[in-house]
C-alpha positions, 0 to 999 in steps of 0.5 A: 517189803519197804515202800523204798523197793516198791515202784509204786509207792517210791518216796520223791520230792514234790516241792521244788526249792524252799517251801513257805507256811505261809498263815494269816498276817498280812502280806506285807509282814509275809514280804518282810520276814522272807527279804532275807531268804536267797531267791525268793519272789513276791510272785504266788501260784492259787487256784481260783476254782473249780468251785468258785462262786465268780467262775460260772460254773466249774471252771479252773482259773490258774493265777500268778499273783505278784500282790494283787496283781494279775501276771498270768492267768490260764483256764483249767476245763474240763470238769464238766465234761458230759461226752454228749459228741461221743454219744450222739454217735449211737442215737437217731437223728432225733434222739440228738436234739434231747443230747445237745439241748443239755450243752449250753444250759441257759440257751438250749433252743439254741443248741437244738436249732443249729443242730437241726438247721444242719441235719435239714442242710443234709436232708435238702429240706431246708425250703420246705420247713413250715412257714409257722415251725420257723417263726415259732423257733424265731419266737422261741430262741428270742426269749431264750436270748432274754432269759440267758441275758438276764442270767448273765446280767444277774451273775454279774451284779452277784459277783460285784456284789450287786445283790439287787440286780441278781434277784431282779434278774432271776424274777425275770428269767422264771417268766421266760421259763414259765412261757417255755414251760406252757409251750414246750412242757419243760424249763429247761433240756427242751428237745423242742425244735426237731429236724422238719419243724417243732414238736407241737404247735402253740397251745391255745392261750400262748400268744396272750401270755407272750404278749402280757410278759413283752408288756411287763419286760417292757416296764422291768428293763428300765429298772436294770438301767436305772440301777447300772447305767450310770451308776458310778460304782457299778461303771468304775467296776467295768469300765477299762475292766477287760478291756479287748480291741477289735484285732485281739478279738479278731486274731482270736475267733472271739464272736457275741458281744465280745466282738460288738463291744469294739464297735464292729457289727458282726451278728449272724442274724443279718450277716449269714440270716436263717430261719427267715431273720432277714424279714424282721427288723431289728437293729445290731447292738455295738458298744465303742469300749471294748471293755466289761462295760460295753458288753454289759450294755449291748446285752441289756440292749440285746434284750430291748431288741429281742422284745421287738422281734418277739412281738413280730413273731407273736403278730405272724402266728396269730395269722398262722392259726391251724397251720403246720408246724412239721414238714409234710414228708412222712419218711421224716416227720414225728407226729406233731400234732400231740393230744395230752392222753389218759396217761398224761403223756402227749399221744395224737389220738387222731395219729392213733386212730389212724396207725392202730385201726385204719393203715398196718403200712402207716403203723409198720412206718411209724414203728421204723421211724420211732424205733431205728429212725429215718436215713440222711444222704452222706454227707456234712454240714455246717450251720451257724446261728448267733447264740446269745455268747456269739456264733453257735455252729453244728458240724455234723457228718452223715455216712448215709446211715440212721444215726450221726457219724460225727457230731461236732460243735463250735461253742462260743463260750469255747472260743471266748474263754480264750480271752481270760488271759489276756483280758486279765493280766496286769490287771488285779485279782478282782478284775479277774471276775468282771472279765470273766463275766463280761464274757459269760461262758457256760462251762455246759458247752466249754466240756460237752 
């Protein structure tokens, strides 16, 4: 059988019009030796990505191109896809902190918290959370806020060709990473803040490390001024570079800096507080360009601002010493109290003790709660939390069951990425990468 008769492997065109070889000269010898072919255009269809070095990630970005100048621009995602929504859907409610914190990749903390800010909306214990276990996730989603700022100031002065910004930039992120490693036992993919609290307290030399390294960032931030501020190659390539008004970013649901950079002094942590933010003081960081520059200066501001509530945490826990860190209701609380055991895993030997040969209740409860996992009351809710790209939120659904019905997120790099397009057209092919940095989206929590 010919390939002609087979419906599978049937011959077709797949160009429309003529087609051009185009090999390596300059474009404006492309130009010429095609003025003379009927209907042809200057305009060029190319893939920038998925594997890109400026994309952040797998991120598709469809550009026409007439020159070097930028006449369309679409987003291709979904490269990254995880099914982490889907997922959570056969798992405890404990079991989803361990899925979500893997979404958004640089700020993990923040998955968790808003996941479990909504899980506790459902359970109605919000009041009842540990007056230490809120100031340590305050603590611990403020360094988080450092260590993913860093990262995007980092990329960005890669992407620019700033090589001395990204090294920089990355030295610091590993000391944030190194406090998270003592506290949580993990870089990254933490599974730290828990529906009712944490998973353990501070370990005894904690606090002394957190104020080392606020003294120390307090010395290395200028560095990233002196270097960018007001350097006029680096503000030549920001300035009027992606460039967005308040109601363009407000017709678009766009939040974070995105949305400061116009001046408006939208943050969650003094609009809609949680978590006790109202009782700290800290300042809303707002720039007035609505450009790529503004929102690389209300970041660098951003972590100044993080640094001041960070040492208001570390001065609370120390009057805090011994106090709990999980809720008191049985029916809900993981053991949090961990002792690192023979087996180098993190067992309570007291908790132990008390399960294996004091109480068969107490070792029948804690089996059910580790293994099926405690009930939430039917019902939804609907957190949200300002992440370091803008508002993070958890829509989680309970049918009275042990696990999740629906579990969805509103991810504000999502939302932000919205704004390529129109932050990128008529503008040049360059440009291109300082808008897409300026909005910093992780394409962990774009596909989840």
């Amino acid at each position: 059988m010919s390939t002609t008769d087979d419906v599978y492997a049937g011959a077709n065109d797949t160009s429309e019009g003529k087609v051009f070889t185009v090999t390596g000269r300059d474009w404006d010898q492309i130009v010429e030796g095609l003025s003379g072919a009927e209907g042809v255009e200057e305009r060029v269809v190319v893939n920038m990505g998925p594997q890109h070095p400026s994309t952040h990630g797998v991120l598709r970005l469809i550009l026409e191109i007439e020159g070097e100048t930028v006449t369309e621009a679409r987003c291709g995602i979904g490269y990254l896809h995880t099914g982490i929504e889907k997922n959570m859907e056969f798992r405890s409610w404990v079991q989803g902190t361990t899925f979500v914190t893997r979404m958004d990749y640089l700020s993990p903390l923040f998955n968790e918290a808003a996941y479990c800010f909504s899980v506790e909306r459902l359970l109605d214990i919000e009041d009842d959370i540990p007056e230490k276990a809120q100031v340590m996730r305050v603590l611990l989603m403020e360094l988080n806020r450092l260590s993913s700022h860093l990262v995007a100031i980092a990329t960005g002065g890669m992407e620019l060709g700033a090589l001395t910004v990204m090294t920089i930039g990355f030295r610091e992120r590993e000391l944030v990473l190194d406090l998270f490693e003592l506290i949580t036992g993990l870089r990254m993919n933490h599974a730290f803040i828990r529906p009712g609290g944490v998973a353990q307290d501070l370990p005894p030399n904690a606090l002394q490390e957190i104020r080392d390294f606020t003294a120390l960032m307090r010395k290395r931030l200028p560095e990233y001024a002196a270097l960018c501020n007001a350097n006029p190659i680096f503000k030549a390539r920001l300035t009027d570079v992606g460039h967005l008004e308040l109601d363009g970013v407000l017709a678009l649901g766009l939040t974070g800096p995105v949305l400061r950079s116009t001046g408006y002094p939208w943050d969650l942590r003094k609009t809609q507080p949680y978590s006790g933010y109202e009782t700290y003081d800290f300042d809303v960081q707002t720039w007035d360009t609505c450009d790529a520059y503004g929102r690389f200066r209300i970041r660098l501001n951003e972590m100044w601002e993080s640094l001041r509530i960070v040492e208001q945490a570390v001065d609370r826990l120390a009057g805090l010493e011994g106090a709990p860190v999980m809720i008191g209701d049985k029916k809900i609380a993981w053991p949090s109290q961990l002792a690192i055991g023979s087996d180098g895993m993190g067992n309570s030997l007291d908790h132990i003790r008390h399960i294996m040969g004091e109480s068969m209740e107490a070792l029948i409860h804690h089996f059910k709660l580790v293994t099926e996992g405690f009930r939430v009351p039917p019902g939804q809710a609907y957190v949200p939390i300002e992440s370091p790209r803008g508002e993070l939120g958890a829509h989680v659904v309970s049918d009275g069951g042990t696990r999740p019905f629906r579990a969805h997120f509103r991810d504000p790099s999502f939302t932000n990425l919205q704004a390529t397009s129109v932050m990128s057209e008529g503008g040049q092919v360059a440009d291109v990468i300082v808008a897409i940095a300026s909005i910093d989206p992780v394409m962990g929590g774009v596909d989840r």
